[in-house]
N, C-alpha and C positions, 0 to 999 in steps of 0.2 A: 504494500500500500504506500510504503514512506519512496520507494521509491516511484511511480507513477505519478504522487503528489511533486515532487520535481521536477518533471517536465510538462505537466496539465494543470494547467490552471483553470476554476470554474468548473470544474464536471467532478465535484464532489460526490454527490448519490451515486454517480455512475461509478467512480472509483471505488466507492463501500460495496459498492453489490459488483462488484467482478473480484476485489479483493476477497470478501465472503466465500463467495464460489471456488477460488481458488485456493483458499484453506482448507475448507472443506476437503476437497480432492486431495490435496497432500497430505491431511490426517486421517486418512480413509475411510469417511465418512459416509463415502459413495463408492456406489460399483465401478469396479475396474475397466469394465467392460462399456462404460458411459462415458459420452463426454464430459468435459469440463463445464462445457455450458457453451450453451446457445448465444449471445448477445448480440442484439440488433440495438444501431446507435443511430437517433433520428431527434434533428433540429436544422437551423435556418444552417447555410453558409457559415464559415469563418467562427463557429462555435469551439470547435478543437474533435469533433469524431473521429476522420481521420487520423491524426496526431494519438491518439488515445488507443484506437487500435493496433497502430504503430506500435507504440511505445509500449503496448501488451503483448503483441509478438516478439517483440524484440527480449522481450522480461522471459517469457515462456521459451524462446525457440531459441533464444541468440541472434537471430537476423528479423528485420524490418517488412522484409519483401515477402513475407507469407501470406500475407492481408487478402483476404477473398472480397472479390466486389461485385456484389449481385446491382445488375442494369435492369431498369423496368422494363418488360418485353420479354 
């Protein structure tokens, strides 16, 4: 959490509840066999989503470039 709170600023709730989830799963809280979670990040432009996802991937995976981007259509 303390790290995603240094590079996001303003998406507090979002960072509680992905931080939550991911504790969860590392204290085995949940099946193995499940994702981590689901998370869909939705606001105007220039909020920080992106960025937030980013900086989640990069926390979980080591690299930035994971980021799956569903287009309407």
């Amino acid at each position: 959490e303390e790290e995603l709170h240094k590079r996001i600023i303003g998406q507090d709730e979002a960072i509680i509840s992905i931080s939550k989830a991911i504790r969860r799963a590392r204290a085995g809280m949940k099946s193995p066999k499940r994702p981590i979670g689901s998370f869909i990040f939705l606001g105007p432009t220039g909020v920080g989503k992106t960025e937030l996802a980013r900086t989640l991937a990069e926390f979980l995976f080591g690299v930035s470039n994971v980021v799956m981007n569903l287009l309407d259509g």
